[in-house]
N, CA, C and O of each residue as an XYZ file, in Angstrom:
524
protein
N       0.827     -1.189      0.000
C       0.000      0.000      0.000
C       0.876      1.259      0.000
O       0.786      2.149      0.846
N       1.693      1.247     -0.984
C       2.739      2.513     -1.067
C       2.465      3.505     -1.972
O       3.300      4.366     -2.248
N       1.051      3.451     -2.601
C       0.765      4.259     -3.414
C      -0.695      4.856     -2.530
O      -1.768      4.907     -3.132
N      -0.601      5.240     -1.226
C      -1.797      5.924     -0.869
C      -1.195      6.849     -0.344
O      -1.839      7.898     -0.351
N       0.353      6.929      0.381
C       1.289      8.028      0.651
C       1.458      9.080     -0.542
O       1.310     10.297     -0.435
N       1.839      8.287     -1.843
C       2.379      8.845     -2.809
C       0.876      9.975     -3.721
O       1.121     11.014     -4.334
N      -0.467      9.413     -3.558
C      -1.706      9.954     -3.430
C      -1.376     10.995     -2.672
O      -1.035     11.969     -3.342
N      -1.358     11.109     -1.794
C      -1.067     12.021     -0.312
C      -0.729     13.074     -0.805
O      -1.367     14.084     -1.102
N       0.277     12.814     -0.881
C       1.771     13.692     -1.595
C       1.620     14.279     -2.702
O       1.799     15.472     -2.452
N       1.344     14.129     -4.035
C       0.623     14.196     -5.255
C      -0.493     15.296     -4.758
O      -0.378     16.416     -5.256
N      -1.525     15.089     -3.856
C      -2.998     15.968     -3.529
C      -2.188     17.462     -2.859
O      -2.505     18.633     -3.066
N      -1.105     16.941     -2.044
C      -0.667     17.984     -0.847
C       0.165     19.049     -2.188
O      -0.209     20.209     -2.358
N       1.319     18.411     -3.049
C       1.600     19.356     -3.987
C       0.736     20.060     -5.018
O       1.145     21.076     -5.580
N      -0.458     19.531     -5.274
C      -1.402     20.082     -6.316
C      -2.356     21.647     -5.265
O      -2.618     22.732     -5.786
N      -2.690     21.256     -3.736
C      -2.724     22.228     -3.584
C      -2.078     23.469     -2.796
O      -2.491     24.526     -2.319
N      -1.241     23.007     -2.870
C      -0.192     23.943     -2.709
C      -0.078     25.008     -3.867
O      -0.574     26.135     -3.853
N       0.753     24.370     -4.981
C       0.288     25.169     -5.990
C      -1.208     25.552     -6.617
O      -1.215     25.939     -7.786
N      -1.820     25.510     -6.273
C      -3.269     26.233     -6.776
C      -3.288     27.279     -5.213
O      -4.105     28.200     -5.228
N      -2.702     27.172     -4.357
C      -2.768     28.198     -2.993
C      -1.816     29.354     -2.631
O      -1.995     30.066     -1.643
N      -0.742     29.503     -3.536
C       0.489     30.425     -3.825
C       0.094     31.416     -4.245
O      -0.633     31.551     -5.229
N       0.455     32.108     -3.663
C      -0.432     33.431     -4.309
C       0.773     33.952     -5.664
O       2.003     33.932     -5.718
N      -0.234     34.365     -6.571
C       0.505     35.055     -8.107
C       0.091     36.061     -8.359
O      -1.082     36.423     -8.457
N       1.369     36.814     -8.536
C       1.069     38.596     -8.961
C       0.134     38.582    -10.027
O       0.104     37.787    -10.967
N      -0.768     39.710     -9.755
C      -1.990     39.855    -11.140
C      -1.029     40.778    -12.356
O      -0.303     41.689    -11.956
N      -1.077     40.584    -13.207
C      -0.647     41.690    -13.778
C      -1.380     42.749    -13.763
O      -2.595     42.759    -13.567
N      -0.654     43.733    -13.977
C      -0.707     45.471    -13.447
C      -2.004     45.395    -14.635
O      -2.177     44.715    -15.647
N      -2.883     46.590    -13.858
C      -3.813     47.059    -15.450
C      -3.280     48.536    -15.752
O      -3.643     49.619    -15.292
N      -2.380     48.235    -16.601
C      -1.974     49.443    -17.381
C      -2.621     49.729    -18.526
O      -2.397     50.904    -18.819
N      -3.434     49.111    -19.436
C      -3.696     49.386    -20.453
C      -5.536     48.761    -20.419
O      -5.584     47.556    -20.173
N      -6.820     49.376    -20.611
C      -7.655     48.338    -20.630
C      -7.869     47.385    -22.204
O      -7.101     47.618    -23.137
N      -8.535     46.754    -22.286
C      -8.754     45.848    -23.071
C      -9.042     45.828    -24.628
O     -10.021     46.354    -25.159
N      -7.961     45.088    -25.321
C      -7.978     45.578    -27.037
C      -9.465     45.883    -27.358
O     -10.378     45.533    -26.611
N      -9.700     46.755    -28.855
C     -11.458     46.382    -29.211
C     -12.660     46.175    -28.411
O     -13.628     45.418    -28.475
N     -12.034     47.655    -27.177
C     -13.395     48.004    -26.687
C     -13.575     49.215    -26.916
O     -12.647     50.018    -27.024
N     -15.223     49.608    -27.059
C     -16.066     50.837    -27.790
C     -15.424     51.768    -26.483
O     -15.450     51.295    -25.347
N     -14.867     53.086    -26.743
C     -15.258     54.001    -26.371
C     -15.430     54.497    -25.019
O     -14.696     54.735    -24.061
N     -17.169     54.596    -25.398
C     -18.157     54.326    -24.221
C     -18.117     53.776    -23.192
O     -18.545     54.261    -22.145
N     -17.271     51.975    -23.380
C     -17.171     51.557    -22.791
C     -15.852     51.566    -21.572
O     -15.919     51.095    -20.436
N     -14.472     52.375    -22.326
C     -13.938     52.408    -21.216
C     -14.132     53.319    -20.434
O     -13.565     53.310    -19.341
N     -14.985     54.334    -20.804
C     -15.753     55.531    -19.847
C     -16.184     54.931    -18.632
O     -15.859     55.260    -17.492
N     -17.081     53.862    -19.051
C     -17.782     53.283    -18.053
C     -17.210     52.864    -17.065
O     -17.471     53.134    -15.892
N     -16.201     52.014    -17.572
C     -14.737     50.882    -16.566
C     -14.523     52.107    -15.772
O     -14.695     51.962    -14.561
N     -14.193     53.261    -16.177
C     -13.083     54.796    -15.980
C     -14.431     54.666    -14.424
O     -14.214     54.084    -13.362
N     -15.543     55.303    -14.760
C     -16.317     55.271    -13.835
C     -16.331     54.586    -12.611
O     -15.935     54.992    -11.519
N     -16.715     53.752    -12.839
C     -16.698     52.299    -12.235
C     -15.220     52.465    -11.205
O     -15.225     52.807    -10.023
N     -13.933     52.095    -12.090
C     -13.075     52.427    -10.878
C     -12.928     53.126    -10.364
O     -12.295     52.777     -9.368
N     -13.236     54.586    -10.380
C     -13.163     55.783     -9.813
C     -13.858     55.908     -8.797
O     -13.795     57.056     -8.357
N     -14.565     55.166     -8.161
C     -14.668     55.146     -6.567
C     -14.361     53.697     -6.762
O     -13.463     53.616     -5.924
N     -14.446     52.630     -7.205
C     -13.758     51.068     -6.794
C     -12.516     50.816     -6.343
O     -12.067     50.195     -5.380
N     -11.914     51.611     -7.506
C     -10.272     51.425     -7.317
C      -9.594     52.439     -8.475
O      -9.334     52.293     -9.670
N      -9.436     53.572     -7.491
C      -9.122     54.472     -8.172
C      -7.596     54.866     -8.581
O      -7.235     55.810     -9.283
N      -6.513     53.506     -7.704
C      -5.502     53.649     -8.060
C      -5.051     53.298     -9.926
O      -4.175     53.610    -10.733
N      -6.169     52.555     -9.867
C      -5.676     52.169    -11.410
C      -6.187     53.195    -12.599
O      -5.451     53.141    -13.584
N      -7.115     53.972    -12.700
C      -7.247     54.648    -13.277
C      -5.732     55.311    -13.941
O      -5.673     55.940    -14.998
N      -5.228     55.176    -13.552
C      -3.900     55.495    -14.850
C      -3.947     54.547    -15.935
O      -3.589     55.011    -17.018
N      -4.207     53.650    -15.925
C      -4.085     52.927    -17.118
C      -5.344     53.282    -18.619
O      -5.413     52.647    -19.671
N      -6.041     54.283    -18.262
C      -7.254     54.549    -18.802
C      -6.792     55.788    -19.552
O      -7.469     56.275    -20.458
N      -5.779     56.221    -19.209
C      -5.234     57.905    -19.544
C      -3.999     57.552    -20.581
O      -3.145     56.687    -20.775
N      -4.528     58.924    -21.167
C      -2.954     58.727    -22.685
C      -1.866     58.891    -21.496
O      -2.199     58.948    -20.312
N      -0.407     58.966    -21.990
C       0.782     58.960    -21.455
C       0.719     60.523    -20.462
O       0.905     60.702    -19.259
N       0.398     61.410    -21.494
C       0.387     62.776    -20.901
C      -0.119     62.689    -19.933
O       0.595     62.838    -18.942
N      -1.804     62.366    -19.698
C      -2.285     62.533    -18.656
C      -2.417     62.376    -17.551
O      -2.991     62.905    -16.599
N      -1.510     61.168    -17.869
C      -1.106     60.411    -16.502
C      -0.072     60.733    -15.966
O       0.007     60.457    -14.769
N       1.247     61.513    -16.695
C       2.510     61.777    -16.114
C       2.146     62.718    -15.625
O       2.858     62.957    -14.649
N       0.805     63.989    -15.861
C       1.023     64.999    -15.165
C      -0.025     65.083    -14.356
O      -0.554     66.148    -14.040
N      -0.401     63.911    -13.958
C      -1.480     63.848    -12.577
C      -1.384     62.605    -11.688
O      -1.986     61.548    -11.875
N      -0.534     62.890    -10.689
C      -0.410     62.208     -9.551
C      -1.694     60.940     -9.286
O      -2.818     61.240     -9.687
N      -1.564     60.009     -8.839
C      -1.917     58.806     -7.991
C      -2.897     59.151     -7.015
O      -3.852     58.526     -6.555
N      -2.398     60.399     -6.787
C      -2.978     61.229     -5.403
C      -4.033     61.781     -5.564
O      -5.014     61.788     -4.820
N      -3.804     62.507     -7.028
C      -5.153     63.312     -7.609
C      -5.631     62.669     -8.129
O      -6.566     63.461     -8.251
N      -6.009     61.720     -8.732
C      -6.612     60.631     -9.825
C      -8.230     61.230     -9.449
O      -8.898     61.684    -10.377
N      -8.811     61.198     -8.021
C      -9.621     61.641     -7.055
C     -10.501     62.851     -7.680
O     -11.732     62.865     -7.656
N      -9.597     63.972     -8.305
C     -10.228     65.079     -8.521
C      -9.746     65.138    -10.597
O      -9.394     66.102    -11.278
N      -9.869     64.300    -10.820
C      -9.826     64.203    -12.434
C     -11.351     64.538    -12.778
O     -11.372     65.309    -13.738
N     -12.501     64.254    -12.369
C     -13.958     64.581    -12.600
C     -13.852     66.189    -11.865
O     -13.298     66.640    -10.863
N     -14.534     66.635    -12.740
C     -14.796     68.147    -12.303
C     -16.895     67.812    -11.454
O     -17.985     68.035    -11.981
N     -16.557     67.248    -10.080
C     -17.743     67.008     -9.497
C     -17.128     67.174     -7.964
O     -15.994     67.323     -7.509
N     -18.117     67.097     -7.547
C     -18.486     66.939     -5.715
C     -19.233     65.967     -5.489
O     -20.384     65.711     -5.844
N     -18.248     65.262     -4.662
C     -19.458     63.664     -3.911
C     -18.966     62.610     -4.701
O     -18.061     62.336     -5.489
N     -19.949     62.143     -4.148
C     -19.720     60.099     -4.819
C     -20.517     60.150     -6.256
O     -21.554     60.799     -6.391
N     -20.234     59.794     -6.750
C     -20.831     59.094     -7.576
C     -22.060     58.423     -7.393
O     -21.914     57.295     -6.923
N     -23.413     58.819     -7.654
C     -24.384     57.842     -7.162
C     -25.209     57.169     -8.286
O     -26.156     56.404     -8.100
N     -24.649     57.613     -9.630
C     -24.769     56.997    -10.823
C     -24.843     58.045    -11.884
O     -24.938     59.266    -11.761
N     -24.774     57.218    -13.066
C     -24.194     57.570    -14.298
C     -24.517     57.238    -15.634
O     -24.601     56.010    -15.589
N     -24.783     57.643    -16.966
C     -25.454     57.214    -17.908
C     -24.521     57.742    -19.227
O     -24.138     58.904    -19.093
N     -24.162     57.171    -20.285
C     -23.991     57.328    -21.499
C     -25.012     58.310    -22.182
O     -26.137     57.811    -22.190
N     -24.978     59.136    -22.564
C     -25.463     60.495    -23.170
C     -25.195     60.308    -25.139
O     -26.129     60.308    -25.941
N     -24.307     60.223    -25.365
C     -23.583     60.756    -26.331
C     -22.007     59.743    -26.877
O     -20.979     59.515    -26.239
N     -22.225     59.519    -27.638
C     -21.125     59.197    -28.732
C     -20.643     59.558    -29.775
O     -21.210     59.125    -30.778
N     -19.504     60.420    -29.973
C     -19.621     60.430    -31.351
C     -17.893     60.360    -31.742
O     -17.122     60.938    -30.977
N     -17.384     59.682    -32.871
C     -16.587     59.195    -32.860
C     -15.928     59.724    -34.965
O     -16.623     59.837    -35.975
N     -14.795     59.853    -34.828
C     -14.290     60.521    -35.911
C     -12.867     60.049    -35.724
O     -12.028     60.718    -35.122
N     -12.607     58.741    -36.321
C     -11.261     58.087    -36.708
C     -10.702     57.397    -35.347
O     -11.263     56.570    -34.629
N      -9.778     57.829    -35.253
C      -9.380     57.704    -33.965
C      -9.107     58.327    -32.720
O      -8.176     58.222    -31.921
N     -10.464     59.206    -32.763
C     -10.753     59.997    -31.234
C     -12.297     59.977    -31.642
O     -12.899     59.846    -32.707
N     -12.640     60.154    -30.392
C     -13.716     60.015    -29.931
C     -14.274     60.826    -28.738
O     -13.353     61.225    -28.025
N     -15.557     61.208    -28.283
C     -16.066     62.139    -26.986
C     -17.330     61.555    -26.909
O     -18.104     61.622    -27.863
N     -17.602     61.017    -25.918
C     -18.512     60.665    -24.566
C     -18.761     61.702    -23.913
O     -17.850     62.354    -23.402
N     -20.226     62.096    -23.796
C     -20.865     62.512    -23.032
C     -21.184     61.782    -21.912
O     -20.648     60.679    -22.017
N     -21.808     61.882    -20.885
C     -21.778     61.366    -19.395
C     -22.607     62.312    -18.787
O     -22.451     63.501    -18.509
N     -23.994     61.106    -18.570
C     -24.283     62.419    -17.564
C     -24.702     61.711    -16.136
O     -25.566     60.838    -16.048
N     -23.934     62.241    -15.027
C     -23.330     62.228    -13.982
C     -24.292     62.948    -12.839
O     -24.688     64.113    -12.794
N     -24.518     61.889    -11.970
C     -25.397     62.183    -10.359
C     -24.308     61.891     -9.246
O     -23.852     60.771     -9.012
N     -23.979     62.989     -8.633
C     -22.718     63.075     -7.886
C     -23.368     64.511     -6.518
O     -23.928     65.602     -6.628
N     -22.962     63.817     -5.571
C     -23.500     64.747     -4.499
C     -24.946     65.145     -4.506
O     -25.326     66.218     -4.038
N     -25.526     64.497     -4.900
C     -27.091     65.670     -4.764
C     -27.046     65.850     -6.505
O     -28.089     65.467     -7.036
N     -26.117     66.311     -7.339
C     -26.417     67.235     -8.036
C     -25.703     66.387     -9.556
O     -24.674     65.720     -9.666
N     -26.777     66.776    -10.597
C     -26.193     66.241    -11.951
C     -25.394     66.993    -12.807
O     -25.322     68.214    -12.669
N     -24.766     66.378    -13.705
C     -24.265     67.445    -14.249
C     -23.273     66.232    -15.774
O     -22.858     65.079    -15.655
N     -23.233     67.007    -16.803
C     -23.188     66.177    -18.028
C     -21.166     66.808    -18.165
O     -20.665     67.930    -18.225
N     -20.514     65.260    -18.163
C     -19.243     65.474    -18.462
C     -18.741     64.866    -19.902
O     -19.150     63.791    -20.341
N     -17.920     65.599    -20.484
C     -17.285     65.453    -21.511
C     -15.662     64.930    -21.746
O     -14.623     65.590    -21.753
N     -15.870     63.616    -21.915
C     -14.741     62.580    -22.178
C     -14.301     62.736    -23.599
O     -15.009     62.697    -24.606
N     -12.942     62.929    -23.502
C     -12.345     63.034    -25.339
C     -11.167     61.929    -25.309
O     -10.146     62.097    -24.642
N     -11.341     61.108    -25.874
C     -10.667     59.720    -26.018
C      -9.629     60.106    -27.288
O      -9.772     60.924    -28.197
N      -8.326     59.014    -26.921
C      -8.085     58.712    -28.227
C      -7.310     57.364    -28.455
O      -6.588     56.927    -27.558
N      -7.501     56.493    -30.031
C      -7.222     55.271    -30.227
C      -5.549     54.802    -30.697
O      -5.057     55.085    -31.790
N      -4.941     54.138    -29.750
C      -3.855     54.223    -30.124
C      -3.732     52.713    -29.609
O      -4.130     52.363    -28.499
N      -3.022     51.700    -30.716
C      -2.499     50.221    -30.940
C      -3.884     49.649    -30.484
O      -3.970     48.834    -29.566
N      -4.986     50.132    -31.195
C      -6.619     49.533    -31.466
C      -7.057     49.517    -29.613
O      -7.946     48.780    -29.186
N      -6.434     50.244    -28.917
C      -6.887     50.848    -27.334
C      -7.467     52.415    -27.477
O      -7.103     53.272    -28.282
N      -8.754     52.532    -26.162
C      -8.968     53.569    -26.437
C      -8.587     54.223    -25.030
O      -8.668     53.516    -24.026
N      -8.186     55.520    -24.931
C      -7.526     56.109    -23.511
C      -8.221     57.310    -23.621
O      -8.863     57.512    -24.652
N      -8.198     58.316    -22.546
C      -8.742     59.331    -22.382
C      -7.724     60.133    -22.423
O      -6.655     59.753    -21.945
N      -7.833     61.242    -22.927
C      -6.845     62.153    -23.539
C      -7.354     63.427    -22.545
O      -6.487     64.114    -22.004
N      -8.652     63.692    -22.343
C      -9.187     65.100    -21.144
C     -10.477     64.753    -21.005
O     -11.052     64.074    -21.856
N     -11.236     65.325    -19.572
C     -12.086     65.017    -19.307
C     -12.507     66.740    -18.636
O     -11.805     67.514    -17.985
N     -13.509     66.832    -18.984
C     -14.740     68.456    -18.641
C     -15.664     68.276    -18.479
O     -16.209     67.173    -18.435
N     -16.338     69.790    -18.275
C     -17.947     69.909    -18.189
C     -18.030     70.076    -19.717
O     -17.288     70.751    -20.430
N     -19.043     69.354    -20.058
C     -19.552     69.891    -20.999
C     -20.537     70.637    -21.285
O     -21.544     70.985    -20.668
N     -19.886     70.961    -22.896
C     -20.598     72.482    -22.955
C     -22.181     72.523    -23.081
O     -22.768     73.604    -23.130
């Protein structure tokens, strides 16, 4: 009966490795051949979830010249976020602007996302009130 140890042993290494913890890779970049709109939404979404990553959503510029710290005050709003809706699309090569209109503190107010597409990714290039 020398193969119920070796069972043992075999079960104990299998979960071991499935219990090791493994670095996630970083989200620097979001996901090839998505609309637009949609990384607005993600942008949203982490921006009170997990707002450290929001750099990966921003062209190069935007991110070198806004701190980790500020990521926080990139929306021109007050308050949480208490929801949010797609307004507007309109899209011309490889940039694009999302409208957003935004329930934050009490109070709504319609923001203007200007994207742009670079290695078939779309990033946010500036974000405002819109006009």
């Amino acid at each position: 009966m020398t193969t119920k140890p070796f069972i043992v042993l075999l079960g104990l290494i299998f979960l071991a490795a499935c219990a090791s913890p493994t670095a996630a890779p970083a989200a620097e970049t979001p996901a090839e051949k998505i609309l637009p709109e949609e990384i607005v939404q993600e942008f949203l979404t982490d921006y009170q979830e997990a707002p450290q990553q929001l750099g990966g959503y921003l062209v190069p510029a935007l991110r070198d010249q806004t701190s980790v710290e500020n990521y926080g005050k990139l929306l021109p709003l007050d308050g949480m976020i208490e929801g949010f809706a797609v307004q507007s699309v309109a899209r011309t090569g490889p940039e694009a602007q999302v409208t957003v209109g935004i329930r934050a503190g009490g109070a709504e107010a319609a923001i203007l996302f200007t994207l742009v597409q670079q290695n078939q990714n779309w990033f946010i290039s500036s974000i405002s009130k819109a006009p």
